[in-house]
C-alpha positions as CSV (number, residue, x, y, z in Angstrom):
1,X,19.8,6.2,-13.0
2,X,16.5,6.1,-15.2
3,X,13.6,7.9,-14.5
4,X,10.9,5.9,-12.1
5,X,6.9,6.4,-12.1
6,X,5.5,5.8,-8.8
7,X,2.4,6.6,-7.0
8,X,2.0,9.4,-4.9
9,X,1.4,6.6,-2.0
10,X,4.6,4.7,-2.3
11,X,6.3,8.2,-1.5
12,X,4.4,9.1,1.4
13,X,4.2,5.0,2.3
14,X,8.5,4.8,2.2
15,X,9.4,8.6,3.3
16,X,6.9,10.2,5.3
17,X,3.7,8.0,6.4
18,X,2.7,10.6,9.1
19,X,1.4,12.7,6.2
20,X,-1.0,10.1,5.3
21,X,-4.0,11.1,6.8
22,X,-3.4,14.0,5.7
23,X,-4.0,12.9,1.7
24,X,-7.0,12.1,0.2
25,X,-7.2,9.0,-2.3
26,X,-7.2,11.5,-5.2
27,X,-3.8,12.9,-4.1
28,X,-2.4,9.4,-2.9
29,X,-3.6,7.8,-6.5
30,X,-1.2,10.8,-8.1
31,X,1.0,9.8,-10.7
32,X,4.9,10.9,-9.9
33,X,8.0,10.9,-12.2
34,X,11.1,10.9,-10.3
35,X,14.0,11.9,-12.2
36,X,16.5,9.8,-10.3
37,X,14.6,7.1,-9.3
38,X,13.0,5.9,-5.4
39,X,16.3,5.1,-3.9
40,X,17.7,8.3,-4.0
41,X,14.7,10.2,-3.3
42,X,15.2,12.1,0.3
43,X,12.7,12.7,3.4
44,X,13.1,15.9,2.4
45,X,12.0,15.9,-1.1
46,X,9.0,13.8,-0.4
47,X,7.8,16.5,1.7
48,X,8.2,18.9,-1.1
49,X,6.4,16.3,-3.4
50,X,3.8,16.2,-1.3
51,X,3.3,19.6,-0.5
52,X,3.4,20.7,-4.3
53,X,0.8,18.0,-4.9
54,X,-1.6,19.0,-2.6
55,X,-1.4,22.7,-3.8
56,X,-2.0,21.7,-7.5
57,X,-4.9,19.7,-6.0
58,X,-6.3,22.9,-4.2
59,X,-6.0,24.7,-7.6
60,X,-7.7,22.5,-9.9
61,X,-10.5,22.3,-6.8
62,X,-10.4,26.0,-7.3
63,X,-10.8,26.3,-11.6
64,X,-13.2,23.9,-11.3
């Protein structure tokens, strides 16, 4: 399978929409490259998505 860009907000939208109130519109509008594509992509992994990208969030908010 090919590599798919999606938006941080089709993740949480397909896999795990409790966590979106938890996201702001920065993190949703996040760029992701998933190696194997949406199909394949686990509950699971889409809450490690999502967790990684609101860390890197909190960092850059941090630097900044």
């Amino acid at each position: 399978m090919d590599m798919e860009t999606v938006k941080l907000s089709l993740i949480v939208e397909k896999l795990a929409p409790e966590l979106g109130p938890f996201l702001t519109s920065r993190e949703m509008d996040l760029t992701i490259v998933l190696r194997d594509g949406l199909d394949l992509l686990e509950p699971a992994d889409a809450m490690e998505i999502v967790q990684y990208s609101i860390c890197n969030g909190q960092k850059q908010t941090l630097l900044q």
